[in-house]
TILO-775925 format. One line per field, with one value per residue: residue in three letters; x, y, z of N, C-alpha, C in turn. Coordinates in steps of 0.1 Angstrom, whole numbers, plus 5000, padded with zeros to 4 digits. Example, Ala and Ser with C-alpha at 12.3 -4.5 7.8 and 13.67 -1.06 7.14 Angstrom:
type <- ALA; SER
nX <- 5132; 5128
nY <- 4943; 4978
nZ <- 5078; 5071
caX <- 5123; 5137
caY <- 4955; 4989
caZ <- 5078; 5071
cX <- 5132; 5129
cY <- 4967; 5000
cZ <- 5078; 5079
//
This chain:
type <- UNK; UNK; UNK; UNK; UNK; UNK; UNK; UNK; UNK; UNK; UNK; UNK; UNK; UNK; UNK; UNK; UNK; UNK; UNK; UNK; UNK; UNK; UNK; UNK; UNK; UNK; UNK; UNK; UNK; UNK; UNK; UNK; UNK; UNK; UNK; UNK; UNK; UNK; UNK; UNK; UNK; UNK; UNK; UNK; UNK; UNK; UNK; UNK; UNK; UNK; UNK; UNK; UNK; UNK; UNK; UNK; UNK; UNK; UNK; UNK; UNK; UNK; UNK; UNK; UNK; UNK; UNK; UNK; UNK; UNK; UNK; UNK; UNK; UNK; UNK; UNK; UNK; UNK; UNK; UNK; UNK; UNK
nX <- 3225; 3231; 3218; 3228; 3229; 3209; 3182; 3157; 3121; 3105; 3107; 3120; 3128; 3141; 3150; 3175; 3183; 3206; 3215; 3240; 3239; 3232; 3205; 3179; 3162; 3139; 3126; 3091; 3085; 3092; 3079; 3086; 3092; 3112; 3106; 3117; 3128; 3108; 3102; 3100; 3066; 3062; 3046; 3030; 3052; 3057; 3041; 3054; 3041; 3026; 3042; 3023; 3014; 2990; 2981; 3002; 3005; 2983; 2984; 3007; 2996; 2979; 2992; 3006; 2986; 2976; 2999; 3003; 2983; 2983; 3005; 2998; 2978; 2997; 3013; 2991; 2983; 2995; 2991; 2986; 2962; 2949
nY <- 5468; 5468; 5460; 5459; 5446; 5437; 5422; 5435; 5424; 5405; 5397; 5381; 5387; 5377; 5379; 5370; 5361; 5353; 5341; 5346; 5324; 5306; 5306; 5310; 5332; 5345; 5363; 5374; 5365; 5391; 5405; 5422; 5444; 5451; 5474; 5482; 5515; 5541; 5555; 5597; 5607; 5625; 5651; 5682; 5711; 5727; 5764; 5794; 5815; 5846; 5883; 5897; 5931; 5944; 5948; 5957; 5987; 5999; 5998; 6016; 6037; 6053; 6052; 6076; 6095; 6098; 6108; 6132; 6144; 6150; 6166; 6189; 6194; 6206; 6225; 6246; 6248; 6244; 6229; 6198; 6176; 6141
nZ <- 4382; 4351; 4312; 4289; 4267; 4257; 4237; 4206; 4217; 4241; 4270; 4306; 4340; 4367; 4399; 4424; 4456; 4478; 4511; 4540; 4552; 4539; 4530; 4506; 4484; 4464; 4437; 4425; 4388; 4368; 4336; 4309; 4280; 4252; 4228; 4193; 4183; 4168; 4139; 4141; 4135; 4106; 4092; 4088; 4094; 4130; 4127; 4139; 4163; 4152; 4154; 4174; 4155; 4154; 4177; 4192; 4174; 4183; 4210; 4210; 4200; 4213; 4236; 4228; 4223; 4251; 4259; 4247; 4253; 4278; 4281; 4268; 4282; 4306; 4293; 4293; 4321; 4338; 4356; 4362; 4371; 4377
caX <- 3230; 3230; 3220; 3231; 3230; 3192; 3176; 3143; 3115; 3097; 3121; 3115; 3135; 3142; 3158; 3176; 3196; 3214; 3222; 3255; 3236; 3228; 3188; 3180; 3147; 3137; 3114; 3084; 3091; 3088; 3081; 3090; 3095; 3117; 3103; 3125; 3121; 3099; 3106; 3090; 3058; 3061; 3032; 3033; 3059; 3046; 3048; 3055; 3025; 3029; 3040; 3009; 3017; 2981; 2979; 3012; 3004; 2976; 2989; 3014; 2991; 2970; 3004; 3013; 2974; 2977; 3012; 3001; 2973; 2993; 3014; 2989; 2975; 3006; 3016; 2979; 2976; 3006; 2989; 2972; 2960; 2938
caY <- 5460; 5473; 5447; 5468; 5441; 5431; 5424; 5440; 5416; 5404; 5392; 5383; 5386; 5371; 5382; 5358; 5366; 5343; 5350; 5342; 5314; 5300; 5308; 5315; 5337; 5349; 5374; 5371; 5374; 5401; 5404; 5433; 5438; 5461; 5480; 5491; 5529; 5543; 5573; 5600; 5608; 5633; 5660; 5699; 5717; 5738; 5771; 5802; 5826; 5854; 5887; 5908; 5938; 5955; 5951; 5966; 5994; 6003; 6006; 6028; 6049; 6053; 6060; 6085; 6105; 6098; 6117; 6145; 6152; 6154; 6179; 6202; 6201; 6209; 6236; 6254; 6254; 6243; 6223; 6190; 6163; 6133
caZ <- 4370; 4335; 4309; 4276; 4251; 4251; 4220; 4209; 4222; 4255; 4280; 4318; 4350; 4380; 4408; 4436; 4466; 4490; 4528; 4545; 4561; 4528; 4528; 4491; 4483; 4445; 4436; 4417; 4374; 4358; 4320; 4301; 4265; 4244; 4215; 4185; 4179; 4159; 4134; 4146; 4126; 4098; 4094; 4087; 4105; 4135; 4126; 4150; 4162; 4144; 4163; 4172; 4154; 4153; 4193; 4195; 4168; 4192; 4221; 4208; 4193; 4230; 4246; 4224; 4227; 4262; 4263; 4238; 4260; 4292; 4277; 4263; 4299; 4316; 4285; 4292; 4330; 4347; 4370; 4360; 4381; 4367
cX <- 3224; 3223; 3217; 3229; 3217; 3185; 3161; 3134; 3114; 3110; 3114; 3127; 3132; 3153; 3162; 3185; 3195; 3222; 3232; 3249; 3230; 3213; 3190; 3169; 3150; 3125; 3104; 3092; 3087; 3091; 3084; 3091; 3104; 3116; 3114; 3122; 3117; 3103; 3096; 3076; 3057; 3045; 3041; 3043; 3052; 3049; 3048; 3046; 3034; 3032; 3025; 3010; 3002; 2979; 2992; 3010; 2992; 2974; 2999; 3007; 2984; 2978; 3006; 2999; 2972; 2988; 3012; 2993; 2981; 3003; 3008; 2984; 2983; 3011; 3004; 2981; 2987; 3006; 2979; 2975; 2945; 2933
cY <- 5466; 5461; 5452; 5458; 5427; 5428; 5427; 5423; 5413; 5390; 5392; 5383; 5383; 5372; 5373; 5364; 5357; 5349; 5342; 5330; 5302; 5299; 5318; 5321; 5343; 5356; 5365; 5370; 5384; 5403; 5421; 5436; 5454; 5463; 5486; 5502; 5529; 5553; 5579; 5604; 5622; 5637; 5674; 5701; 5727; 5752; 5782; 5810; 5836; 5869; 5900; 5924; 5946; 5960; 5962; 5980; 6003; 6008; 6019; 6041; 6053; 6059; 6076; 6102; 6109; 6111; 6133; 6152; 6158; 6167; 6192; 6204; 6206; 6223; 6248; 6257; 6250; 6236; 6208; 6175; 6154; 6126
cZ <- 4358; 4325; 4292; 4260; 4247; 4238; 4219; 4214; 4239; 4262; 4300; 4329; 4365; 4390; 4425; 4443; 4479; 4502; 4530; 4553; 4549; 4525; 4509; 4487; 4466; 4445; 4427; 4400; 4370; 4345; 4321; 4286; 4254; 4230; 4204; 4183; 4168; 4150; 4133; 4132; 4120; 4091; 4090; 4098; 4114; 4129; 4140; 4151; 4156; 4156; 4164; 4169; 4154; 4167; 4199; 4188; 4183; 4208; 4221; 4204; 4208; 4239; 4239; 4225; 4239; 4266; 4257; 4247; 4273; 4291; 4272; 4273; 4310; 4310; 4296; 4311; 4342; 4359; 4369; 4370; 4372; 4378
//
């Protein structure tokens, strides 16, 4: 059961159910309470990390010594193993 047209505030329920023999049992109550929303709380916007351009500069520059070298060892001896 739905029960769509609550109003904010503290509310209890109770639940009953009756057998085909007429025995009638009920639950305990239960409170509850419905809060009106809130608006969310205004603050700095997050902002986005930034992209890591020196780490990326760096590795490019390592690949590129790495590959120069490789080639000047393959130019010179025709045979390199590392």
């Amino acid at each position: 059961m739905t029960l769509p047209d609550l109003v904010y505030g503290s509310h209890n329920l109770t639940i009953s159910a009756t057998a085909m023999i007429g025995d009638t049992e009920v639950s305990e109550i239960i409170n509850f309470n419905i809060a009106q929303k809130t608006e969310p709380k205004t603050g700095p916007t997050p902002q986005p990390e930034s992209f890591p351009t020196t780490r990326v500069a760096a590795a490019m520059v390592i690949v590129v010594i790495v590959g120069v070298g490789l080639l000047i060892c393959l130019i010179k001896t025709k045979n390199c193993y590392m």
